[in-house]
N, C-alpha and C positions, 0 to 999 in steps of 0.2 A: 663305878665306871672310871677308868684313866682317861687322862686328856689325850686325846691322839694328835700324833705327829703331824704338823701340814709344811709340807712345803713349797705354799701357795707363795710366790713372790707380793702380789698384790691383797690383801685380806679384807677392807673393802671393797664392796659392791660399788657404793657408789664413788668411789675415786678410780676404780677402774672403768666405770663408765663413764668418767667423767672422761679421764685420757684416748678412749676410744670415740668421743666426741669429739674433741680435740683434735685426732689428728681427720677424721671426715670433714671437720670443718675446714681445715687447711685445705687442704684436698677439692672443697668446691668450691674455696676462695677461690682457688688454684685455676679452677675450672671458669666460674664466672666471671673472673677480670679477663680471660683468654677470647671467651665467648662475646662480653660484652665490646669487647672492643676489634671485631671483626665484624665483617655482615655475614649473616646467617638467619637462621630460622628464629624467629621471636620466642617461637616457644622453647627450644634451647636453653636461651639464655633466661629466660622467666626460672625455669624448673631450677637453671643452677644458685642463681641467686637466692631463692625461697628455701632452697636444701642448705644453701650457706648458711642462712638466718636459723633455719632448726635447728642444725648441728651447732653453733657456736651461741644459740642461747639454752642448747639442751646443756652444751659444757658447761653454763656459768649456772644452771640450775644444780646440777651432781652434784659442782663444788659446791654449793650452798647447803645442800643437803650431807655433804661429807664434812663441812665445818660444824653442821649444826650434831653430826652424831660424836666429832672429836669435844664439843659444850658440853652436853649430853652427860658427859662421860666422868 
């Protein structure tokens, strides 16, 4: 079998999901410093913050997982 042509820009998994984390995390930074500092509904601002923390510790797990298969390698 030949190697087939890709032309995938990104070819890791997990670097793409790392930068897909990445900008979500921005995104409800974005969100929860808006939210946290108006008055509004508690639970608002809980949800953005908690999705803030997922997303920018799932980013820094990817990269760790994308560092470890560029070791790996």
């Amino acid at each position: 079998m030949g190697k087939a042509k890709n032309d995938v820009l990104i070819e890791n998994e997990n670097l793409f999901r790392a930068l897909f984390s990445a900008l979500a995390a921005v995104l409800f930074i974005v969100l929860a410093v808006n939210y946290v500092g108006t008055s509004g509904l508690l639970l608002f601002k809980v949800l953005f913050v908690l999705a803030a923390l997922y997303f920018t510790l799932s980013t820094l797990a990817y990269a760790a997982y994308y560092t470890n298969d560029l070791q790996s390698e």
